[in-house]
C-alpha positions in Angstrom: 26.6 246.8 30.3 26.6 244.3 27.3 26.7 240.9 29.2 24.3 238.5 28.7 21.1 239.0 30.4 18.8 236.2 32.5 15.2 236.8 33.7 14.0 239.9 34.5 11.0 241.6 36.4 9.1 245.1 36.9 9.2 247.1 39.8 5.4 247.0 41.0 5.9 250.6 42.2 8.3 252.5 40.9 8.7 251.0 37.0 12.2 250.0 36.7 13.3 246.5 34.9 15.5 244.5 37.4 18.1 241.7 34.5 19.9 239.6 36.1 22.8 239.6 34.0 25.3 235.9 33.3 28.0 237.4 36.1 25.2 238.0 38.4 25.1 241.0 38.6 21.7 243.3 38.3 20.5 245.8 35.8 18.1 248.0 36.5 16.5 250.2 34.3 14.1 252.9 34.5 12.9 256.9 34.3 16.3 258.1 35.9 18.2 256.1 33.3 19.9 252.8 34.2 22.7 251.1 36.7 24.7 248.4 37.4 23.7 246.7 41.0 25.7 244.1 43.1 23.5 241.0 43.8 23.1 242.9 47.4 21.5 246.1 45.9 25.4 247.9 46.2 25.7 250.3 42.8 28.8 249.5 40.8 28.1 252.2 37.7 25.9 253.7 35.9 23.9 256.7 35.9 21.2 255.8 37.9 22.9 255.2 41.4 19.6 253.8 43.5 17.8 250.4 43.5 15.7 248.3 45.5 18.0 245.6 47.3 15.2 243.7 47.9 14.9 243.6 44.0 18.2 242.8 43.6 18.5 239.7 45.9 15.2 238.2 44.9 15.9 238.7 40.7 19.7 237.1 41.2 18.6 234.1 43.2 16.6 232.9 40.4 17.2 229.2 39.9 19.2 229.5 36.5 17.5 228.3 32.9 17.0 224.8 32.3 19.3 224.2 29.7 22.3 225.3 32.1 20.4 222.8 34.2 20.8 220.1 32.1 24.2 220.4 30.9 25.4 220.8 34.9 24.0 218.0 35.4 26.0 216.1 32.3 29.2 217.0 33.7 28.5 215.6 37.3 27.6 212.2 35.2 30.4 212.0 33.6 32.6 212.9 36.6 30.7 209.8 38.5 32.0 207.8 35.7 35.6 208.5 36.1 
């Protein structure tokens, strides 16, 4: 689980760290070790096989950092000027 990681948050009852990770995917981390969780709260790997979907959907619709922002929005300027 080595890709590149986006925000994250704490579980406010249970501990775990929710990443959003740059294929969008979530990790979660915590006491029972850590998994790999579809956007949807589905587990793909990893030893710890539960997670809050709740979690899941509201850490992988973050909007996404501002430089990505900024350098989506250069590309649809330059494709206006084509």
């Amino acid at each position: 689980m080595s890709a590149a990681e986006g925000p994250s948050i704490r579980h406010p009852f249970g501990g775990a760290i929710y990443s959003l990770l740059a294929d969008g995917n979530v990790r979660v981390s915590g006491d029972g070790g850590e998994g790999l969780f579809r956007s949807d709260g589905r587990w793909i790997s990893g030893t710890l096989r539960e997670a809050d979907p709740q979690m899941c959907v509201w850490i992988a619709n973050q909007s996404p950092p501002a430089d990505q922002l900024e350098s989506t929005w250069a590309l649809s300027q330059e494709d206006k000027q084509r």
